[in-house]
Backbone as ProteinMPNN parsed JSONL, in Angstrom:
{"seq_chain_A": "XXXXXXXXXXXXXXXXXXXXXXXXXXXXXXXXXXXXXXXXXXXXXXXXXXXXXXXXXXXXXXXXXXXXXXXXXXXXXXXXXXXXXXXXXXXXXXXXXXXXXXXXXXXXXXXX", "coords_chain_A": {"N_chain_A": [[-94.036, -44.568, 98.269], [-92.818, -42.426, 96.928], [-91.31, -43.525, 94.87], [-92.424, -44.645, 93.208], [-94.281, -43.015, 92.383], [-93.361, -40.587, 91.408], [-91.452, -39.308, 88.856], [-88.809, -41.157, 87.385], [-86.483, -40.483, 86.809], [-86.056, -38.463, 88.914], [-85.834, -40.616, 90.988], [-83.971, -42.479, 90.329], [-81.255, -42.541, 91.261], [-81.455, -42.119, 93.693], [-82.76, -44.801, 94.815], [-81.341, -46.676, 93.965], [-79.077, -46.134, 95.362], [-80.198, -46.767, 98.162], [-81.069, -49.085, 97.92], [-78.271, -49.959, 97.915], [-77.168, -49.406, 100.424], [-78.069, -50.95, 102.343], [-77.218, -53.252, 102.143], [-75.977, -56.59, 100.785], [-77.964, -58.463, 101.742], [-80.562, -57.348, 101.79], [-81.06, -56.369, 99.416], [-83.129, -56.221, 96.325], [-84.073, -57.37, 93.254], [-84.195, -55.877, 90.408], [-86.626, -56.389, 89.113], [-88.27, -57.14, 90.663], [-88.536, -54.889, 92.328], [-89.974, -52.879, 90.707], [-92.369, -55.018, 90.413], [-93.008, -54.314, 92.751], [-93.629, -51.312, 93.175], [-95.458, -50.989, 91.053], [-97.676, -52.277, 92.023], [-98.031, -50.913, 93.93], [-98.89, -48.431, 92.334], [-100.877, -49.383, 91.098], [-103.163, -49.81, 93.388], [-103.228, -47.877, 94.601], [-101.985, -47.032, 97.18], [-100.158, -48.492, 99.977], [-98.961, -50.869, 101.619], [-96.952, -52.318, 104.311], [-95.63, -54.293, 106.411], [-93.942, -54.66, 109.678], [-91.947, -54.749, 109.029], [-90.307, -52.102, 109.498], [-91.047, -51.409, 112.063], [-91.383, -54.133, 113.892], [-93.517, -55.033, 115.388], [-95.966, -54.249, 114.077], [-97.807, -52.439, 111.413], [-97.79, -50.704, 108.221], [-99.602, -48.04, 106.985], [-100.127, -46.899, 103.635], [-100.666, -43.706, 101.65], [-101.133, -41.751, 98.831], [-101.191, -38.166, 98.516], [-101.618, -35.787, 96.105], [-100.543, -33.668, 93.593], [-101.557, -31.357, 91.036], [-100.374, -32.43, 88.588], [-100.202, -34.808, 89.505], [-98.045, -35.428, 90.708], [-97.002, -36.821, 93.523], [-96.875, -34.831, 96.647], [-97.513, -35.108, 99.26], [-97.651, -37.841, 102.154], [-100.066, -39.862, 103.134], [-100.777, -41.382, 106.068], [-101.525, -44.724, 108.076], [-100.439, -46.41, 111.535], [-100.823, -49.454, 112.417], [-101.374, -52.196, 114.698], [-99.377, -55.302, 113.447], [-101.063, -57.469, 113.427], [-103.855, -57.498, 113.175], [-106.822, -57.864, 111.663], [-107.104, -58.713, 107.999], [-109.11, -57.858, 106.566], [-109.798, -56.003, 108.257], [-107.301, -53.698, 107.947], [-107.435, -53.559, 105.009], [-110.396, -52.498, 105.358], [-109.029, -49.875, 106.096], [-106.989, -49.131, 104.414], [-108.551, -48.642, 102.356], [-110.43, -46.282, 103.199], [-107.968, -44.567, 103.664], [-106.801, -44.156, 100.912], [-109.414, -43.214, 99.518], [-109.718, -40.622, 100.913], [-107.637, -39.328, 100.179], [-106.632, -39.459, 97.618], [-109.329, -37.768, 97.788], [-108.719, -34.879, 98.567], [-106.205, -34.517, 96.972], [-105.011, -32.555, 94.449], [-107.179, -31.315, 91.464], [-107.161, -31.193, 88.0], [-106.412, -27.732, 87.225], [-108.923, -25.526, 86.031], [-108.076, -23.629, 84.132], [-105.631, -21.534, 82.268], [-102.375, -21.623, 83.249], [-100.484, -19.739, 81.345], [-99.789, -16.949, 79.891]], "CA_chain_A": [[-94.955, -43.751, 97.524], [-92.651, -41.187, 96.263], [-90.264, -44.147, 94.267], [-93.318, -45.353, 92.517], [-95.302, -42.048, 91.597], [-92.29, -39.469, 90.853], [-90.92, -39.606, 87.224], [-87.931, -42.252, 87.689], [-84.978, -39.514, 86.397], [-85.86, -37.804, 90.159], [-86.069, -41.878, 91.979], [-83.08, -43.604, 89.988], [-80.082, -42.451, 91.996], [-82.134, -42.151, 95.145], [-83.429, -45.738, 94.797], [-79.645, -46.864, 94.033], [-77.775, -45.144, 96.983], [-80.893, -46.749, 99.503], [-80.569, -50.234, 98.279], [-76.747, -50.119, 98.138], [-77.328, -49.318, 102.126], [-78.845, -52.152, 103.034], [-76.192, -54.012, 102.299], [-76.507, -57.907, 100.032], [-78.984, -59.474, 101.963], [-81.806, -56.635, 101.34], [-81.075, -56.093, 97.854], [-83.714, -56.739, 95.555], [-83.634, -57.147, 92.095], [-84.786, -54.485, 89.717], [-87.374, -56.767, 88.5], [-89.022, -57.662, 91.844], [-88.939, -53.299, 93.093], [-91.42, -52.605, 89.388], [-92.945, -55.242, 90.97], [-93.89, -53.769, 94.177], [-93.922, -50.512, 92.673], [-96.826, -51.295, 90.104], [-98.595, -52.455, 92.442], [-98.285, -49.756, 94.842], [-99.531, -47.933, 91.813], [-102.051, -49.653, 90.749], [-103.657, -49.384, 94.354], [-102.658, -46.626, 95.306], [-101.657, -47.69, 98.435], [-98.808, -49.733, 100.182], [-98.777, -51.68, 102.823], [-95.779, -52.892, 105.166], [-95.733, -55.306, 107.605], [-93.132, -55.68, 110.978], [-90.91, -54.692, 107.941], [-89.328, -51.472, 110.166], [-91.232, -51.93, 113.368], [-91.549, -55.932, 114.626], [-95.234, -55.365, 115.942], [-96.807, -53.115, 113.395], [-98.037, -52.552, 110.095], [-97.955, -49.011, 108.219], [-100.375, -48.326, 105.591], [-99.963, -45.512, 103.101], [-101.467, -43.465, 99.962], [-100.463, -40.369, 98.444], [-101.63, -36.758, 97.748], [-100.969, -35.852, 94.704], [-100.911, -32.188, 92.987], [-102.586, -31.177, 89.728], [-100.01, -32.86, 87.728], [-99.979, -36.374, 89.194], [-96.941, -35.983, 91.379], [-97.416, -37.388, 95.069], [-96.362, -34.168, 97.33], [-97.972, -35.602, 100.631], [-97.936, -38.948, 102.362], [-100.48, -39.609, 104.653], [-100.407, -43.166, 106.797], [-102.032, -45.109, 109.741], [-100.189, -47.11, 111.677], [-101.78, -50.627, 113.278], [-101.065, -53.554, 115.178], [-99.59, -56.265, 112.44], [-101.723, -58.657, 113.914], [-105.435, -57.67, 112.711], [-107.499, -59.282, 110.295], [-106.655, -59.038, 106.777], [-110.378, -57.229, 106.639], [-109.568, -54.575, 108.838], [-106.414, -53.464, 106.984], [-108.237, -53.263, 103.542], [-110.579, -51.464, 105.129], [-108.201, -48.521, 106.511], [-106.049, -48.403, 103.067], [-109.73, -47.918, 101.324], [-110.161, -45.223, 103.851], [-106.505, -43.16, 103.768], [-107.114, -44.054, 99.665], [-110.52, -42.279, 99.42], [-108.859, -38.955, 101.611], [-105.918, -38.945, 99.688], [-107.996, -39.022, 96.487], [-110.405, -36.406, 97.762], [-107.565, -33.673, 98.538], [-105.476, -34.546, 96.326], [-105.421, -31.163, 93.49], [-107.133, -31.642, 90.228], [-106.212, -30.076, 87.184], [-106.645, -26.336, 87.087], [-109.909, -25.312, 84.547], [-107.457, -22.35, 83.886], [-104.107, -22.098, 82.249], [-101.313, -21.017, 83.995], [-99.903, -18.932, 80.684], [-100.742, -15.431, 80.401]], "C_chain_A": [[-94.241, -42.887, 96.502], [-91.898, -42.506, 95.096], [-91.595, -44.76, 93.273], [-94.381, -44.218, 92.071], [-94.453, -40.898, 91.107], [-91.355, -39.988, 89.527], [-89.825, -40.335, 87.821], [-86.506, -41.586, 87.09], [-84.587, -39.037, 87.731], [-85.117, -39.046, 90.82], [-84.738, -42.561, 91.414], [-81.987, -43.636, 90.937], [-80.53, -42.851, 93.622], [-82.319, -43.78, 95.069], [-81.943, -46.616, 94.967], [-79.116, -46.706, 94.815], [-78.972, -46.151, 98.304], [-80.83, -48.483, 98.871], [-78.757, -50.808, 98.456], [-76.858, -50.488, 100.041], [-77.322, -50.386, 102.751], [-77.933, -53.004, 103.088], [-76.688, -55.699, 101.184], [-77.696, -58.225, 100.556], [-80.311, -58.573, 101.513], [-81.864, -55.743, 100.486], [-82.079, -56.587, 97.028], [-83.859, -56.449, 94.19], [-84.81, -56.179, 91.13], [-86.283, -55.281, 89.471], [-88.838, -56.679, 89.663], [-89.332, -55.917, 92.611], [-89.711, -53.21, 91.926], [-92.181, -53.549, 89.925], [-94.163, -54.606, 92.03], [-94.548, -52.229, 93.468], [-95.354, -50.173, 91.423], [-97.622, -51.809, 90.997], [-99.17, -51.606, 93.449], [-99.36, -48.746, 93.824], [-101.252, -47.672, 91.283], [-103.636, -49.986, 91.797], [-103.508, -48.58, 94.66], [-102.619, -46.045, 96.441], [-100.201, -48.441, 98.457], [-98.966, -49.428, 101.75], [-97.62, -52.374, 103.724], [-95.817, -53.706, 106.195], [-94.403, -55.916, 108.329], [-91.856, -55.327, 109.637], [-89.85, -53.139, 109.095], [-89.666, -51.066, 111.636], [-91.44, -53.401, 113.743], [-93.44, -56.26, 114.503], [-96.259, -54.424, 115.323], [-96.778, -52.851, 111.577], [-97.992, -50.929, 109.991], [-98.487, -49.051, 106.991], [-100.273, -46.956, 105.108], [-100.389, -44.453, 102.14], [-100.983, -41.977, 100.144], [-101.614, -39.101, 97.927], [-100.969, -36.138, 96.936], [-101.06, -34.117, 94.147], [-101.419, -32.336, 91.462], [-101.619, -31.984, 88.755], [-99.681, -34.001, 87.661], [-98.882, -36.776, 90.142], [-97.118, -35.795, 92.59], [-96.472, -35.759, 95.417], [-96.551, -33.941, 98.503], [-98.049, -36.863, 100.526], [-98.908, -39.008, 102.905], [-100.482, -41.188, 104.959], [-101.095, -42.979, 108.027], [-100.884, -46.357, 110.043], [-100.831, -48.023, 112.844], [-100.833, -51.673, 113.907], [-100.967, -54.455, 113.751], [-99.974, -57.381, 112.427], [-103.744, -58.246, 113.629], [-105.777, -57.82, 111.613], [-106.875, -58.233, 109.3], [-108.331, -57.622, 106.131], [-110.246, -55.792, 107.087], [-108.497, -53.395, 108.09], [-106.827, -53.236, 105.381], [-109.145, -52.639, 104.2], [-110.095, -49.931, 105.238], [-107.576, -48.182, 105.857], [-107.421, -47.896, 102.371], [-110.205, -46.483, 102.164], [-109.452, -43.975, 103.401], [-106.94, -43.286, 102.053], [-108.48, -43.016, 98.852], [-110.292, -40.927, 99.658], [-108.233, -38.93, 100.833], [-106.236, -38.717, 98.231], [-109.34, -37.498, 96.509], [-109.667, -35.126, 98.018], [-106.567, -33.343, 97.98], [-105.887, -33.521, 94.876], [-105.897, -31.807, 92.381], [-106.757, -30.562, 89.349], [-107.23, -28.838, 87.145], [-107.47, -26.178, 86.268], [-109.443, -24.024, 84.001], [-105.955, -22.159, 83.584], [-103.221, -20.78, 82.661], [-100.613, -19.473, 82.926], [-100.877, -17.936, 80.159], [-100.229, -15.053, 78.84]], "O_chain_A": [[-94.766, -42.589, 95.429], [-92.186, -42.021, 94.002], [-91.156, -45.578, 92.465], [-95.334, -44.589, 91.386], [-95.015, -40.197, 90.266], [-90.697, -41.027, 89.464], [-89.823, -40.158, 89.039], [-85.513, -42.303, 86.966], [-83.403, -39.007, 88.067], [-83.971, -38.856, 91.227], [-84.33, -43.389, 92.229], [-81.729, -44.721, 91.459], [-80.033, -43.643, 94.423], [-81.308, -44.045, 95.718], [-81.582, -47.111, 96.035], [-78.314, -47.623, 94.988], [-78.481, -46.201, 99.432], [-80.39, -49.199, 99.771], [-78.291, -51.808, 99.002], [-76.662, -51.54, 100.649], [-76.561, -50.684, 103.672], [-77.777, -53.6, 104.153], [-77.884, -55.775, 100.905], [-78.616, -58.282, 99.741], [-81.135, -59.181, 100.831], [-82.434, -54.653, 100.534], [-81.895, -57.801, 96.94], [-83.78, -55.264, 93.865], [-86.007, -55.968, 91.325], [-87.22, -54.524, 89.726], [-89.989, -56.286, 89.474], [-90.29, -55.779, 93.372], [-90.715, -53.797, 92.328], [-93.24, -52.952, 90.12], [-95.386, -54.486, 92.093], [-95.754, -52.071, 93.282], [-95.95, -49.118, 91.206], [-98.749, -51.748, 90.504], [-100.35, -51.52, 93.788], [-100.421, -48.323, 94.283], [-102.126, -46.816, 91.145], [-104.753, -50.267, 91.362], [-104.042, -48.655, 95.767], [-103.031, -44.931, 96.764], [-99.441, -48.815, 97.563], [-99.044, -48.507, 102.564], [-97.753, -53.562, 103.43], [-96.451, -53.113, 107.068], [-93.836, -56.97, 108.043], [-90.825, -55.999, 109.674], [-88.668, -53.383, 109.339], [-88.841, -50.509, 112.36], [-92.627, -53.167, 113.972], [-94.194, -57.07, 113.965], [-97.204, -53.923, 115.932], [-95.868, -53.072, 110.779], [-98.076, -50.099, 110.895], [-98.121, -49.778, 106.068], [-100.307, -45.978, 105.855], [-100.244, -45.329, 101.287], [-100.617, -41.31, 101.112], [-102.577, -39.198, 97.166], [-99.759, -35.941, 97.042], [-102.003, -33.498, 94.639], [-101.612, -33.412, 90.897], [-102.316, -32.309, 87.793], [-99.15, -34.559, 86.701], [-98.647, -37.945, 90.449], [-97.404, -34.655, 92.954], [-95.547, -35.448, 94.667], [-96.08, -32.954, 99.067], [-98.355, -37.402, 99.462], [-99.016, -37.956, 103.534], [-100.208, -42.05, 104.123], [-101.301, -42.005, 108.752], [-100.476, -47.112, 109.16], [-101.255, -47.585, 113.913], [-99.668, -51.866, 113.557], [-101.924, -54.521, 112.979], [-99.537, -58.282, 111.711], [-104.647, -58.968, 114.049], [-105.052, -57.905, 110.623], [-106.299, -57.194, 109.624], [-108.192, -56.698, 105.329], [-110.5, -54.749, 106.484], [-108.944, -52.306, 107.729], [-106.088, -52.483, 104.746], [-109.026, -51.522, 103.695], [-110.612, -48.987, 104.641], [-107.164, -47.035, 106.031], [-107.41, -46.786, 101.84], [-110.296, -45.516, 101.408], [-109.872, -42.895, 102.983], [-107.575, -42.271, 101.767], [-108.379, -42.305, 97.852], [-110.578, -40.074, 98.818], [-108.243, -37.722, 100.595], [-106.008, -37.598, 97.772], [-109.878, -36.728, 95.713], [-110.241, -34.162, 97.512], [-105.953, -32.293, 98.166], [-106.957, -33.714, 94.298], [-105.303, -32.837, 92.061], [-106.261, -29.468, 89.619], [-108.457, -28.889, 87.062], [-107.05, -26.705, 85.238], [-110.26, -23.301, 83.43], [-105.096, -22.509, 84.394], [-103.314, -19.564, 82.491], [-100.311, -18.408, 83.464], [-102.1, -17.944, 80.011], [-100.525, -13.968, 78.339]]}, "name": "protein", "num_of_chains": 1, "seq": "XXXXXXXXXXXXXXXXXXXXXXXXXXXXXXXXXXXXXXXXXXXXXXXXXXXXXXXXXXXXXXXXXXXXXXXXXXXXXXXXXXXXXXXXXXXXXXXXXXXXXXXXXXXXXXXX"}
């Protein structure tokens, strides 16, 4: 959430230093993380699957402050074994919350 909604000056190093980690095999190429990342966006959501538990999915969406930048996660996590149905509906769910608490902009400006 945060590598895909935080300006990319904060995410570059960070993003760098956490695939270094991983080591070759779970390196992926710049092209294929804008990938995921646009799409995380463009749902505004993300989904995981058995990716850092075996038997479980973790679904996610962001709260956002008045200027756009995620400063809460919130997430459910499920069995990665139910329908395909169920799972779309529980990201449209946490997506709707995370949307409805998430700050809009101020009708008042900050400078005095």
């Amino acid at each position: 959430m945060f590598a895909a909604f935080l300006n990319t000056g904060i995410t570059n190093d960070l993003l760098t230093q956490e695939r270094l980690s991983y080591g070759s095999k779970k390196v992926r190429a710049d092209e294929d993380l804008q990938i995921v990342l646009n799409l995380v966006r463009e749902r505004r959501f993300a989904i995981q699957r058995g990716e850092v538990e075996t038997e479980f999915a973790a679904i996610a969406a962001p709260i956002m402050d008045w200027e756009g930048n995620p400063i809460v996660v919130i997430g459910a996590t499920v069995s990665k074994y139910i329908d395909e149905d169920r799972i779309s509906s529980i990201a449209d769910i946490l997506t709707k919350f995370a949307r409805h608490v998430s700050a809009g902009k101020p009708s008042f400006s900050f400078e005095s």
